[in-house]
N, CA, C and O atoms as CSV, one atom per row, in Angstrom:
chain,resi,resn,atom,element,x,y,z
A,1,UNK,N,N,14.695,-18.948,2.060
A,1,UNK,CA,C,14.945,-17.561,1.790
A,1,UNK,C,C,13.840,-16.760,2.475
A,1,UNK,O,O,12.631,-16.744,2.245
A,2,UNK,N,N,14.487,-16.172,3.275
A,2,UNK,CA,C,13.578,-15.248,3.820
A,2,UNK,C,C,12.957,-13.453,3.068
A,2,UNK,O,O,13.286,-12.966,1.987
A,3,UNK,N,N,12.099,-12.916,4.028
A,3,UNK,CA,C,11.680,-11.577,3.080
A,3,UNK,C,C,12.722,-10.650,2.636
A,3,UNK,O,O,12.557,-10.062,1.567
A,4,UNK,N,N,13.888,-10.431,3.406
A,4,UNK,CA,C,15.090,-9.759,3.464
A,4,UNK,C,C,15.575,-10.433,2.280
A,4,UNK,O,O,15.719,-9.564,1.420
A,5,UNK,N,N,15.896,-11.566,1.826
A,5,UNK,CA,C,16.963,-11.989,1.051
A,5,UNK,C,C,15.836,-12.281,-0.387
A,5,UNK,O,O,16.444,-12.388,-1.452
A,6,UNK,N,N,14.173,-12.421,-0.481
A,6,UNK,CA,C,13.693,-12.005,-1.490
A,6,UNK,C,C,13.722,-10.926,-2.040
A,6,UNK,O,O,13.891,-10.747,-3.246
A,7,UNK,N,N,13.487,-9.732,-0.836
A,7,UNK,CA,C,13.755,-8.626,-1.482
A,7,UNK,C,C,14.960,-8.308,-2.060
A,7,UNK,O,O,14.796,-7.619,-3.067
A,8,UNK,N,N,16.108,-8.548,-1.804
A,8,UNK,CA,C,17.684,-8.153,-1.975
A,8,UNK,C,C,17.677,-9.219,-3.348
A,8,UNK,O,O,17.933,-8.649,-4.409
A,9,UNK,N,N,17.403,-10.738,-3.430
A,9,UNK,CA,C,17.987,-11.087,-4.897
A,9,UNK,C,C,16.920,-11.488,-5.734
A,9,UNK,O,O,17.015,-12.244,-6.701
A,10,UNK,N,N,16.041,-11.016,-5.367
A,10,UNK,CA,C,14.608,-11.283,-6.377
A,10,UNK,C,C,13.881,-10.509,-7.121
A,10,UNK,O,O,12.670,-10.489,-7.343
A,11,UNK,N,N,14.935,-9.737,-7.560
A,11,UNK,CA,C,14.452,-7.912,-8.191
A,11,UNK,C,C,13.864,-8.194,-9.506
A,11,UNK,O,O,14.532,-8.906,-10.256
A,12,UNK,N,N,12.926,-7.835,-9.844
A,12,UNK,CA,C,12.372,-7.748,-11.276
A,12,UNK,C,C,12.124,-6.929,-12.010
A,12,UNK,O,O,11.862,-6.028,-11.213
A,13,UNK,N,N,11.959,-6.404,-13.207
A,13,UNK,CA,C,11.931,-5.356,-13.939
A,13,UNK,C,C,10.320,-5.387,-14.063
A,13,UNK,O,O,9.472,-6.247,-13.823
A,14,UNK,N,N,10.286,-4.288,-14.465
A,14,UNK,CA,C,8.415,-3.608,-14.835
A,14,UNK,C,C,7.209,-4.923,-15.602
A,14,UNK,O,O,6.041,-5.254,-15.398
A,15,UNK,N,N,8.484,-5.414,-16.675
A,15,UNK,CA,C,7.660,-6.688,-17.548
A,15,UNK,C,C,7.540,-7.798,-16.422
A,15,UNK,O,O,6.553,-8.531,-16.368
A,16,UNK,N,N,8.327,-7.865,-15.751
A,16,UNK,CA,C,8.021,-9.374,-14.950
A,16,UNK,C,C,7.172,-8.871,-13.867
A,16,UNK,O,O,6.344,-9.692,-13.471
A,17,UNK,N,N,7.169,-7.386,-13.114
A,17,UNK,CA,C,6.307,-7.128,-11.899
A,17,UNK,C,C,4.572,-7.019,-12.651
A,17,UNK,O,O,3.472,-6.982,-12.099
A,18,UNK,N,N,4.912,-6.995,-13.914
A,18,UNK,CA,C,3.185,-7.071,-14.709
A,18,UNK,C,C,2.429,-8.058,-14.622
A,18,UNK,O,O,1.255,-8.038,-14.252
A,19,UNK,N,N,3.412,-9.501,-15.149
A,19,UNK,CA,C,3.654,-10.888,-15.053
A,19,UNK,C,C,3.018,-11.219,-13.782
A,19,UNK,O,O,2.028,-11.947,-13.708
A,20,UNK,N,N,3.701,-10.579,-12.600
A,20,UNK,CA,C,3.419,-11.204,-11.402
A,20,UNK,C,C,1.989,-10.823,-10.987
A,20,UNK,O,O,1.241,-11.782,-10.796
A,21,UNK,N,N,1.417,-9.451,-10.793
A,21,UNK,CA,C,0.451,-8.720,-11.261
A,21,UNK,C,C,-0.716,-9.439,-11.852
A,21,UNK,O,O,-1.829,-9.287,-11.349
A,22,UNK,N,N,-0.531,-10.228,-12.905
A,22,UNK,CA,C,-1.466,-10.857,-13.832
A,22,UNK,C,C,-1.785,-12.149,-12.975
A,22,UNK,O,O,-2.954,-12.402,-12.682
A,23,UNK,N,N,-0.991,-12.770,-12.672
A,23,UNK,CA,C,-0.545,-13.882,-11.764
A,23,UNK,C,C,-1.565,-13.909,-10.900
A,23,UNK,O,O,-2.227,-14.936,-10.749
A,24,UNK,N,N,-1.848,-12.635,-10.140
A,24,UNK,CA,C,-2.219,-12.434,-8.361
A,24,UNK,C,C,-3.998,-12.301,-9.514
A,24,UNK,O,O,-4.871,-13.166,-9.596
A,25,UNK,N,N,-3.975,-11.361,-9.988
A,25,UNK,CA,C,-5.648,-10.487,-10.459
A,25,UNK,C,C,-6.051,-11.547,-11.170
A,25,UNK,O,O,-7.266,-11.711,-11.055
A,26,UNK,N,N,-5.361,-12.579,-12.074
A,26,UNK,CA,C,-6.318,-13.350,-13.132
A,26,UNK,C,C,-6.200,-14.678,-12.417
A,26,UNK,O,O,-7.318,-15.138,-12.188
A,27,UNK,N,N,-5.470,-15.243,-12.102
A,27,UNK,CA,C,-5.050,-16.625,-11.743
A,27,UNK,C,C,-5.478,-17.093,-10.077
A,27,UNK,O,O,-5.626,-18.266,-9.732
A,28,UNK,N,N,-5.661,-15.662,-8.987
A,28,UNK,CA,C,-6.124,-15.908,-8.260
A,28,UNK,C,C,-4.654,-16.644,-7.068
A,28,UNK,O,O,-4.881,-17.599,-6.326
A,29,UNK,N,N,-3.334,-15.990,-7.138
A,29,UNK,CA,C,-2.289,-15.553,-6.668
A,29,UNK,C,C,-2.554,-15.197,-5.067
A,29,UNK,O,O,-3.372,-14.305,-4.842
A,30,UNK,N,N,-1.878,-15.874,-3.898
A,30,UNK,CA,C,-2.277,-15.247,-2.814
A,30,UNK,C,C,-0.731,-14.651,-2.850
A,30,UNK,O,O,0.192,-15.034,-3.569
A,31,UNK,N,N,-0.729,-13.493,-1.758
A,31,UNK,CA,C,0.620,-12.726,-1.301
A,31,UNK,C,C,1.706,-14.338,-1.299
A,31,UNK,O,O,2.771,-14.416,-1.911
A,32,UNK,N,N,1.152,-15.368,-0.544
A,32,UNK,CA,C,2.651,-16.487,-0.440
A,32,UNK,C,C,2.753,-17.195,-1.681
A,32,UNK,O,O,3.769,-17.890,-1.649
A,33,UNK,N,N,2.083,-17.323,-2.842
A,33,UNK,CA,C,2.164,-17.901,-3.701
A,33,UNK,C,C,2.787,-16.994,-5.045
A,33,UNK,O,O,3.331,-17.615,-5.958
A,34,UNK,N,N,2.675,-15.532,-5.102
A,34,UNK,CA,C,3.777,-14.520,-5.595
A,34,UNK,C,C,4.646,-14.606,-5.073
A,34,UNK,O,O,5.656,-14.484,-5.766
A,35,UNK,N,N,4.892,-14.899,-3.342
A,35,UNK,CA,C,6.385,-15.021,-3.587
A,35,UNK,C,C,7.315,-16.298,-3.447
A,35,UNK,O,O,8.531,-16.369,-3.271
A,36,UNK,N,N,6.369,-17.262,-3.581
A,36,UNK,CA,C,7.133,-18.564,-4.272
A,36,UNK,C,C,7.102,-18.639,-5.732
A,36,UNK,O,O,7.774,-19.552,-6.210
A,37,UNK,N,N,6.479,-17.890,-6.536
A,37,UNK,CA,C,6.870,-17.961,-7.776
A,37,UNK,C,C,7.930,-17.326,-7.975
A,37,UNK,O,O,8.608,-17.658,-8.948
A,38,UNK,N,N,8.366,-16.264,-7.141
A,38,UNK,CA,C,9.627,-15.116,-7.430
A,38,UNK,C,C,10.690,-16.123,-6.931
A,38,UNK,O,O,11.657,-16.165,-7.691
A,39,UNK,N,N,10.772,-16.901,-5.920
A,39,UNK,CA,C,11.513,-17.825,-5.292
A,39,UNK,C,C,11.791,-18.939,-6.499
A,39,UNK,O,O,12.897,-19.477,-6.538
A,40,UNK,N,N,10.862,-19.249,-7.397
A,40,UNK,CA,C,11.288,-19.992,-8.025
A,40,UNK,C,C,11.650,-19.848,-9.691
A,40,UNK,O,O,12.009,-20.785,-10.405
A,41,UNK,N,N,11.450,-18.341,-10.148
A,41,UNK,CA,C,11.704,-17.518,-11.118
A,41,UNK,C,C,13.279,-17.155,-10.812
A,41,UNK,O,O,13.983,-16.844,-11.773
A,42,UNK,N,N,13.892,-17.191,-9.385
A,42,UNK,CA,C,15.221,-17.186,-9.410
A,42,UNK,C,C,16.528,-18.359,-9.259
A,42,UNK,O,O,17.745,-18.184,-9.307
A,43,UNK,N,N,15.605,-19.779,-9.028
A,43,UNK,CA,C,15.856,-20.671,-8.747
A,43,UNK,C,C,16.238,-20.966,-10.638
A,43,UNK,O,O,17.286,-21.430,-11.085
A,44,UNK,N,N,15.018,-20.520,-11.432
A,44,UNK,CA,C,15.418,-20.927,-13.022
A,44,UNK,C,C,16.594,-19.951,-13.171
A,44,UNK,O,O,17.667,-20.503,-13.413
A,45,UNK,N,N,16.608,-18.765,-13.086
A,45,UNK,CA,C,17.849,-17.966,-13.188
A,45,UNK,C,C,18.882,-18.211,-13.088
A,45,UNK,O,O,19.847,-18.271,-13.851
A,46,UNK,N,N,18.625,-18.441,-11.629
A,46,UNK,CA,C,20.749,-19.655,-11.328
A,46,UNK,C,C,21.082,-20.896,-12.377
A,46,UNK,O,O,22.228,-21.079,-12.789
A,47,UNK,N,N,19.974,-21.721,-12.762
A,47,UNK,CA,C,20.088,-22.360,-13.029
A,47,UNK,C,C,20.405,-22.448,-14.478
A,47,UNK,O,O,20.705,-23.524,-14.995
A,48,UNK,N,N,20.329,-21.068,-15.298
A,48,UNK,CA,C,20.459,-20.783,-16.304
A,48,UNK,C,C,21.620,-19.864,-16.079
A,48,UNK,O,O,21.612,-18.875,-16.811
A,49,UNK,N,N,22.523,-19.952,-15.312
A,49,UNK,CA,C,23.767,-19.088,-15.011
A,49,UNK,C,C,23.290,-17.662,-15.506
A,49,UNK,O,O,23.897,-17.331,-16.525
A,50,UNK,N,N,22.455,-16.813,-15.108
A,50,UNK,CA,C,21.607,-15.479,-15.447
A,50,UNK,C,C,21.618,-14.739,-13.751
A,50,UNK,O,O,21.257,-15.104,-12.632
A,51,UNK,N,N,22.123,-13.772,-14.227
A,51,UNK,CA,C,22.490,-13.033,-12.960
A,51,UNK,C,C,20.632,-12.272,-12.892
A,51,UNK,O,O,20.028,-12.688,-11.903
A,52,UNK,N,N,20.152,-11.708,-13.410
A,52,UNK,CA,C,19.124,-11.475,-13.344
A,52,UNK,C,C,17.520,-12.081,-13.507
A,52,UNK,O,O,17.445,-12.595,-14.623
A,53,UNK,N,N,16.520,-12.168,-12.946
A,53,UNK,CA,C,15.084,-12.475,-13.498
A,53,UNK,C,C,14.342,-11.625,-14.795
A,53,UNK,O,O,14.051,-10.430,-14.841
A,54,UNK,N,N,14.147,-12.680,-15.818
A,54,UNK,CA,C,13.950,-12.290,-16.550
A,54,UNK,C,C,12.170,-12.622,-16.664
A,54,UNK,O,O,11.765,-13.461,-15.860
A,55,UNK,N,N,11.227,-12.061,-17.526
A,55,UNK,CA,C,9.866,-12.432,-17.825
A,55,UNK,C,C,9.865,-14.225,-18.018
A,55,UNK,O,O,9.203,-15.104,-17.465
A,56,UNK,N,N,10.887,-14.256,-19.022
A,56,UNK,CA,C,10.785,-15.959,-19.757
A,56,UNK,C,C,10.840,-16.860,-18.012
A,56,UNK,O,O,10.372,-17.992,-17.894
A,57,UNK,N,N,11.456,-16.136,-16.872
A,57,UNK,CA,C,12.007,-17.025,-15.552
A,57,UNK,C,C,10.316,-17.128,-14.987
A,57,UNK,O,O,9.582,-17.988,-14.500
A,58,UNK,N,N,10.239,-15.748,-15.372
A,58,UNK,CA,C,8.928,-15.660,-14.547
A,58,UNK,C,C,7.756,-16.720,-14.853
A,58,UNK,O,O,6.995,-17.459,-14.226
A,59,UNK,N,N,8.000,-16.428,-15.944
A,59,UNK,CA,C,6.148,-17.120,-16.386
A,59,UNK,C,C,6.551,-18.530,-16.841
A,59,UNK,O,O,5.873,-18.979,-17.765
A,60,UNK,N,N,7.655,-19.407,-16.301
A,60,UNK,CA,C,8.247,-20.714,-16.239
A,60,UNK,C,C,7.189,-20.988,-14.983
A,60,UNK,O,O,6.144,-21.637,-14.921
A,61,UNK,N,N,8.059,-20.066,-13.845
A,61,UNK,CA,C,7.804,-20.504,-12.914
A,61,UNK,C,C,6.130,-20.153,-12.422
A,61,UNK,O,O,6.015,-20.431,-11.228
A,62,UNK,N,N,4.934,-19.670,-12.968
A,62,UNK,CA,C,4.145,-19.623,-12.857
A,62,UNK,C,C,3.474,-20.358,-13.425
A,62,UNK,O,O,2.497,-20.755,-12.791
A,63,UNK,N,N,3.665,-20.911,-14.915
A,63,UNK,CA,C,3.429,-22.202,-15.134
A,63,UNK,C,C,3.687,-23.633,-13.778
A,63,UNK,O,O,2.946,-24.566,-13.470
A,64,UNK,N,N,4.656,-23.342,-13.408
A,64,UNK,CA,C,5.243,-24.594,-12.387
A,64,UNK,C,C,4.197,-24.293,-11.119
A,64,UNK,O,O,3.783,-25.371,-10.692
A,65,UNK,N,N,3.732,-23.337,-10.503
A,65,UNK,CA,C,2.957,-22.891,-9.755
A,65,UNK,C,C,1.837,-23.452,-10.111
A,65,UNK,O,O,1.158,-24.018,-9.254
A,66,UNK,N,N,1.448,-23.405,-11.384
A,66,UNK,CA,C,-0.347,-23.838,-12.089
A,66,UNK,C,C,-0.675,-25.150,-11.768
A,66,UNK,O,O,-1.743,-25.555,-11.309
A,67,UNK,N,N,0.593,-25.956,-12.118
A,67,UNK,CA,C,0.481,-27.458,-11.932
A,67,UNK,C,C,0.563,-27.888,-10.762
A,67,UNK,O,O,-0.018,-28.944,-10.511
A,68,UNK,N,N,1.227,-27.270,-9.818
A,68,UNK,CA,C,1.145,-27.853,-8.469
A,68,UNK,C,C,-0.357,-27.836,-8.325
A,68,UNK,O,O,-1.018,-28.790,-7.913
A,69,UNK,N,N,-0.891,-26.538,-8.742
A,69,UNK,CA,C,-2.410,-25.787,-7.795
A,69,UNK,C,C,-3.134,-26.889,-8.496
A,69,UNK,O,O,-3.924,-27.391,-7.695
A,70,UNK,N,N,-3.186,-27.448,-9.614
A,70,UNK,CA,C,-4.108,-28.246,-10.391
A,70,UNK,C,C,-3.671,-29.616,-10.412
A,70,UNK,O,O,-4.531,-30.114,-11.137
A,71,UNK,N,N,-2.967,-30.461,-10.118
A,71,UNK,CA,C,-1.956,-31.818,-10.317
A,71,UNK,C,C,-1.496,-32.379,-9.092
A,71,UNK,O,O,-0.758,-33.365,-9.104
């Protein structure tokens, strides 16, 4: 998925762009690693037949992000 097709199906509401936010300032988040978490905050979405990203997608997939960085 490229930047075009993150931007177009990877839309998040205010609670999850906070999420992501927290992600980058506390956790130490580079620009490509926000947007493989959004990549994979929509990957739980489909997979939960959920037309939208929700916070709960988000901070799955930033958990899943933690463990790669540490594991």
């Amino acid at each position: 998925m490229g930047t075009r097709e993150v931007k177009k199906f990877c839309q998040v509401d205010d609670q999850g762009k906070e999420l992501l936010e927290m992600a980058v300032n506390r956790l130490g988040f580079s620009a490509r690693a926000y947007t493989r978490a959004l990549k994979v905050a929509r990957t739980i979405a489909d997979l939960n037949n959920e037309e939208r990203i929700s916070p709960v997608h988000i901070s799955e997939a930033i958990q899943y992000r933690m463990m790669d960085k540490y594991f």
